[in-house]
C-alpha angles and dihedrals in degrees: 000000000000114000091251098049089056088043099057086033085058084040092047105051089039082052114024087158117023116191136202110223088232122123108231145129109189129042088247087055079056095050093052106045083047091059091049107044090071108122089005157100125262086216095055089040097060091041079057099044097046086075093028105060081041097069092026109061098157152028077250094059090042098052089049093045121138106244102220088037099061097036074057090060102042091033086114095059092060133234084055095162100062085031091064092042095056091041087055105043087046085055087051100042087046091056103038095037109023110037101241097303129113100247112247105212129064097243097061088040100058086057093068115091118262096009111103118169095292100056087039092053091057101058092043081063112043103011093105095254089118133243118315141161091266086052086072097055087071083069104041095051096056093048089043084045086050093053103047079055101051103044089261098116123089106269097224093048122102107245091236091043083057093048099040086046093050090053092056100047090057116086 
């Protein structure tokens, strides 16, 4: 058995069900929080989203958003004016490109505005689309990340080579 296949099945049976602390119930609530949660805390994200998934219940909302109304709502989280930006042109782009739906690959992901490959690993992995093989990446970056930092990493390796190279070693 290869290193990384005892690894995620150590990973696996420690955390057979890892969970976000996040508050959600749809893939879009996920989006959102996640968006959110940058530069912030998970406890002051879930205080804000409790009002706002209340009053946006769609892409749709979101995309029609008013803009100084909704930097008023997030405004606790920081950064509430690209926040709501970002809130508002993923609305938009969720609507006009993917049908309504939250994308279920990383590379649509990373077009929407405000998600880069974290966010959208962790909706890959908790957004309720199911395990798949990108799921996995979420698991592999943070070890690879942990041993850049430790020493553990080969010298001579770009940091982004050695992370791009541990994702895809990873089932």
């Amino acid at each position: 058995m290869r290193t990384t296949d005892r690894l995620l099945k150590l990973l696996d049976e420690e955390f057979p069900s890892p969970q976000v602390a996040l508050h959600y119930k749809t893939p879009l609530q996920l989006l959102v929080a996640t968006i959110l949660s940058a530069q912030c805390t998970d406890e002051r994200v879930n205080q804000v989203t409790k009002g706002l998934f209340a009053r946006y219940q769609t892409d749709k909302d979101y995309a029609e958003a008013d803009p100084a109304r909704l930097q008023e709502e997030i405004r606790p989280t920081g950064f509430y004016k690209a926040k709501a930006r970002s809130l508002i042109k993923t609305g938009q782009a969720l609507v006009s490109r993917f049908g309504g739906e939250v994308p279920r690959t990383m590379e649509e992901l990373v077009t929407l505005q405000g998600v880069g490959r974290k966010t959208a690993n962790v909706i890959l992995g908790t957004g309720g689309h199911g395990r798949s093989g990108e799921d996995r990446s979420r698991v592999a970056a943070p070890v690879a990340e942990g041993h850049l930092d430790q020493g553990l990493a080969p010298v001579a390796a770009p940091r982004t080579a050695y992370l791009s190279g541990a994702c895809t070693q990873v089932p």
